[in-house]
C-alpha positions as CSV (number, residue, x, y, z in Angstrom):
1,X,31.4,-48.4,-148.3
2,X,33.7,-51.0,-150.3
3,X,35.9,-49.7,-152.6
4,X,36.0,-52.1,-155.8
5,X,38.5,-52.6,-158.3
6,X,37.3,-53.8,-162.2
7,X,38.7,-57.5,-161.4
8,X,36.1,-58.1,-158.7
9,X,32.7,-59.3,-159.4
10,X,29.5,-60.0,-157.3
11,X,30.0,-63.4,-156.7
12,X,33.5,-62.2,-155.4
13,X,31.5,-60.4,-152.3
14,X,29.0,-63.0,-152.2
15,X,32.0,-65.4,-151.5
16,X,34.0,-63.7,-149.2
17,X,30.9,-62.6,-146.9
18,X,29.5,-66.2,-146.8
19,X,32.7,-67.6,-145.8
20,X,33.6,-64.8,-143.2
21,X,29.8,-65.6,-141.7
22,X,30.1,-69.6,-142.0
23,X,33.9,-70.3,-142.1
24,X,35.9,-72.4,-144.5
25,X,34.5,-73.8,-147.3
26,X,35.4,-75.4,-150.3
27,X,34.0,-74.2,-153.5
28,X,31.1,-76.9,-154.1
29,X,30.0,-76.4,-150.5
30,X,29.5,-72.9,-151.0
31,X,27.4,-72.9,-154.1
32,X,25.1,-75.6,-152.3
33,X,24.9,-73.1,-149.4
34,X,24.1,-70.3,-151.6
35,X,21.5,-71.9,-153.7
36,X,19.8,-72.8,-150.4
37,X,19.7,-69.1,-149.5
38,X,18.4,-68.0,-152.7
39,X,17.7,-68.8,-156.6
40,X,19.5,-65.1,-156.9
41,X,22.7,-66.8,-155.5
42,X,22.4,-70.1,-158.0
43,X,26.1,-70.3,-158.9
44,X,27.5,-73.1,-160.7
45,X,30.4,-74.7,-158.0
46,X,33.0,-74.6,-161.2
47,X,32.4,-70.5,-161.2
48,X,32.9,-70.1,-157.8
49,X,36.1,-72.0,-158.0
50,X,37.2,-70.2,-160.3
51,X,36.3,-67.1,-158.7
52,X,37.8,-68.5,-155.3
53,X,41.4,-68.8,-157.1
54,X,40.9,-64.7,-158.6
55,X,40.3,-64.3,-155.3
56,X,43.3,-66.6,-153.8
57,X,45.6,-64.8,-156.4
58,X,44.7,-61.6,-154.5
59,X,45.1,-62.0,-151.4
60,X,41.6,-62.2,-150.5
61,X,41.3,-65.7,-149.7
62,X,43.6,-68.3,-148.8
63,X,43.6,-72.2,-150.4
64,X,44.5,-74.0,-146.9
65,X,44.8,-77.1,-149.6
66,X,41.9,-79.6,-150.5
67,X,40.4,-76.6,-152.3
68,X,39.5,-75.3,-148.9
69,X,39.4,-71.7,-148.8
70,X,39.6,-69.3,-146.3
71,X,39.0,-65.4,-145.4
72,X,42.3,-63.4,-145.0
73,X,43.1,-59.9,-143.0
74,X,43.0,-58.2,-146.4
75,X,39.6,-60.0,-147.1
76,X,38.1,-59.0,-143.8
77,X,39.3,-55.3,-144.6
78,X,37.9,-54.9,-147.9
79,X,34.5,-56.5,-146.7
80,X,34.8,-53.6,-143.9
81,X,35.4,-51.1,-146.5
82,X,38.8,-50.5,-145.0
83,X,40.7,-51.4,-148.5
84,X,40.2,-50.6,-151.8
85,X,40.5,-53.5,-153.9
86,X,41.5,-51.5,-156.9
87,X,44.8,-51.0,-155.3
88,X,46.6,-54.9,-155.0
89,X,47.5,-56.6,-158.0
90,X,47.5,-60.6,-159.0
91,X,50.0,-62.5,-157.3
């Protein structure tokens, strides 16, 4: 089970599981990908980006530059339910 901290949102998961199933994205990519799995997954691509950065300040993603993003070790752990989110603060 994850363990979730009060920062972390849906679309937070939602991002980190695509990109750990379908590799680096940037943030527009993403949202195209996820409206094409589902009108439930209809994000707008500035909301992911900014979610992508939240995510980027905590050590759950990684901007390799180009607003490319990437999963980190941390991010594969709390997808795993390995880490509890609630326990790493903003960088």
């Amino acid at each position: 089970m994850r363990k979730h901290a009060s920062w972390l949102t849906q679309t937070d998961e939602r991002v980190l599981e695509f990109i750990r199933e379908h590799g680096n994205h940037p943030p527009t990519a993403i949202r195209n990908r996820l409206a094409e799995i589902g009108d439930d997954l209809d994000y707008s691509a500035n909301h992911i980006g900014m979610r992508c950065r939240e995510l980027d300040d905590y050590g759950l993603l990684e901007n390799l530059g180009g607003g490319t993003y990437a999963i980190t070790d941390l991010g594969e752990q709390f997808l795993d339910g390995e880490f509890d989110a609630g326990d790493i603060e903003s960088n």
